[in-house]
N, C-alpha and C positions, 0 to 999 in steps of 0.2 A: 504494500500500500504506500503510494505516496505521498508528501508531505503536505499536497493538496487536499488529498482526500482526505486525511487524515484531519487535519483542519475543516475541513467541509465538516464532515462527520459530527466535528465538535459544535462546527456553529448551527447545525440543525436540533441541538438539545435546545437553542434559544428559546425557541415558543412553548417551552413547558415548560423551560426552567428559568428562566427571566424574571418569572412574576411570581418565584420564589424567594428573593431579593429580600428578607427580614432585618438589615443593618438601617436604621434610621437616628435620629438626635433620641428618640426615648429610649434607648435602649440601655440594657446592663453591660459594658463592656465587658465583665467580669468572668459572662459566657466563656469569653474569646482565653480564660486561667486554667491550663494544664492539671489535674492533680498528678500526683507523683508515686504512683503505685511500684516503679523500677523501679527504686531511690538507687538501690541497694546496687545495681547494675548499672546505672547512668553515673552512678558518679566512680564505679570499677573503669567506665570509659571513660569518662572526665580524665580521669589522669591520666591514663594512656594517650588522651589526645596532648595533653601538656606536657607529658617527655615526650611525645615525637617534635612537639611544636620546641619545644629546646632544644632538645637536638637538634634536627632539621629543619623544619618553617622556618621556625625567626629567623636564623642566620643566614637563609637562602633569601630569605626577603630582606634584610640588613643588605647584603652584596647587591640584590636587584636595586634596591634603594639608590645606595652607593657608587652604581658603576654607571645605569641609566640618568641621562639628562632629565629635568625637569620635564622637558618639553615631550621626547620621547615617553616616558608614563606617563604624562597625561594622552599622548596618544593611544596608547596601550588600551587606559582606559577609558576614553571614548569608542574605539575599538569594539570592545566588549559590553559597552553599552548599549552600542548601534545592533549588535546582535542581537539583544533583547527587545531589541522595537517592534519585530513582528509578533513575539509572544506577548507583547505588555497589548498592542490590539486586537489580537483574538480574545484576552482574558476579559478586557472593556469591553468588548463587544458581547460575549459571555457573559457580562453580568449585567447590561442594558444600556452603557453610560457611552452612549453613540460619539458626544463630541471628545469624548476623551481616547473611543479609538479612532478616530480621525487624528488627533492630534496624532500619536503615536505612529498611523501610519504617514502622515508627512514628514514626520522626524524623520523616519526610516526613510524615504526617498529622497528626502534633500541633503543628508548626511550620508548615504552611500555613493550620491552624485556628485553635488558640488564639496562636499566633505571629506571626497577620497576615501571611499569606504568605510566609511564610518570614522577616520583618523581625526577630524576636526568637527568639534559640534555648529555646525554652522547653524541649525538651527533656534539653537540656543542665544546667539548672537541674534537672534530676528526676533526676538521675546517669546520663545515654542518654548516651554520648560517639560522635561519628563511627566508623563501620564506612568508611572509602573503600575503594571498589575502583574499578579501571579496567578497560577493556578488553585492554590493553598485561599487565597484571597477570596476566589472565584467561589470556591466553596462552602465560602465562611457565609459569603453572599448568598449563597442557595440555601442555609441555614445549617449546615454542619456543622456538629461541636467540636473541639478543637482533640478528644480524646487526650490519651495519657502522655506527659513529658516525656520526651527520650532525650539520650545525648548519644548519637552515631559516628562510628569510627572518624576520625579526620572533617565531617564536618560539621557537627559542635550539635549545639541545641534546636532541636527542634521539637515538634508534636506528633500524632498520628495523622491527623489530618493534613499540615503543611508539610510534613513528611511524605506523603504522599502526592500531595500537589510539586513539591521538587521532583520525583522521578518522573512523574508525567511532563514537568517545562522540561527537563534536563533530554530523558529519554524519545519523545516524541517529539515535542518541538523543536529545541532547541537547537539551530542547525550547523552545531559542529561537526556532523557527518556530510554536510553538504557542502566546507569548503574545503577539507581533507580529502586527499585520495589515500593514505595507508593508514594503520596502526598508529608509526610514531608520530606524525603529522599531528594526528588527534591527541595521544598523551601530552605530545610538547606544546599543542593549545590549552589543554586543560592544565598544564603544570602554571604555563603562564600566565591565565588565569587565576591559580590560586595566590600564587606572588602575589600577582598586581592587589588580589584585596586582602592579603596580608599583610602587605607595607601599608596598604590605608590604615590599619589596624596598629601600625606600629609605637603611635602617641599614645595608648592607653591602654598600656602595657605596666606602665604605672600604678594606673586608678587599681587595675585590676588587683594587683599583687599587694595593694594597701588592705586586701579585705581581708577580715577574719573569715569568711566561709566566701571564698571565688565561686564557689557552685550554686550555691545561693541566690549569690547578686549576679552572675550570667543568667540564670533564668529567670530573676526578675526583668534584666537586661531585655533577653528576647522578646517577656510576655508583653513588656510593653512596648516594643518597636513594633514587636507584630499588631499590638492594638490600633496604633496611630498608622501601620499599612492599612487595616484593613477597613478605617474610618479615612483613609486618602489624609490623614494628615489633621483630621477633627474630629476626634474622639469626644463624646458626648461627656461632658461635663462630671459625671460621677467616677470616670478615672481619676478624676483629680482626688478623691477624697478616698480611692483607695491604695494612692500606691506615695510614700511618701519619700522620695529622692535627696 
């Protein structure tokens, strides 16, 4: 199946699942809070992710920091952004919010064009700013609960639900098979991919190590980036009274 159809396929769920869209200003963000039934397992991975991230991450991301020009990683990661424009307007379109996959898909045309394949956000410079959507998102939107926390090998905290919305943008969408012709092609985009937003990561590296429980305050971290994704950035007013920063 191709990655048209594929896509087709998805946007034919629209008229039944559109108008199951339950995210509004009265809502309980609170829905959107993991409980933690692994503990005991997620945080066995927890540390596994953090000596390999000492070991290897950080210091491979310290050198990519350090040897790449400024300009070069910001390329990198417009790059990697502009990849994401096809998936950020299927998932708008997915969850009903028409001018936001419009946006999306201009971004991806005038940054593949006059942008050099996504190297320079030109759209961005035209006052376009990112629409992202994800999968995970898409689903929150269709009324999915967010199921139990996990923390999965190498790529940190997630849920059962946006757990599963990542191997679906990763797996079917995401079209790192479609500028690859081999194996290594694909490994050494995904490698440098994880660089790139691991150096972004690399200023609070700090905050983190200041905490008396890091596993803690990373899942409070995710619950609530993921709340203010899946509110586009306007979380209903009663996050504020439950999460205290």
């Amino acid at each position: 199946m191709t990655l048209i159809s594929k896509s087709f396929s998805l946007v034919l769920c629209i008229t039944m699942l559109s108008a199951c869209n339950t995210l509004g200003v009265n809502d309980n963000p609170n829905k959107h809070i993991a409980n933690d039934p692994f503990e005991r397992f997620n945080r066995s991975v927890y540390a596994f992710n953090a000596g390999a991230d000492k070991l290897l991450i950080k210091p491979a991301a310290k050198t990519y920091n350090r040897v790449l020009p400024p300009a070069a990683k910001k390329g990198v990661d417009h790059f990697f952004s502009n990849l994401g424009e096809p998936l950020n307007a299927l998932n708008n379109l997915l969850q009903g919010k028409f001018e936001r996959a419009l946006i999306s898909t201009y971004r991806f045309a005038v940054n593949s064009t006059a942008g050099v394949f996504g190297l320079f956000d030109v759209a961005k410079k035209l006052d376009v700013e990112p629409a992202k959507e994800d999968f995970g998102q898409t689903l929150a939107a269709w009324g999915v609960g967010p199921g139990p926390y996990l923390v999965l090998p190498f790529t940190g905290s997630t849920n059962l639900r946006d757990g599963f919305g990542r191997l679906t943008d990763t797996a079917v969408l995401y079209p790192h098979n479609r500028i690859t012709n081999t194996s290594n092609e694909l490994t050494g985009l995904v490698l440098l991919d994880v660089l790139a937003l691991r150096t972004s990561f690399l200023g609070t590296d700090d905050v983190l190590d200041s905490q008396l429980d890091p596993y803690a305050f990373l899942k409070r971290v995710f619950e609530q980036n993921r709340i203010n994704s899946v509110y586009d950035g306007s979380p209903p007013e009663k996050v504020e009274e439950d999460y205290d920063f």
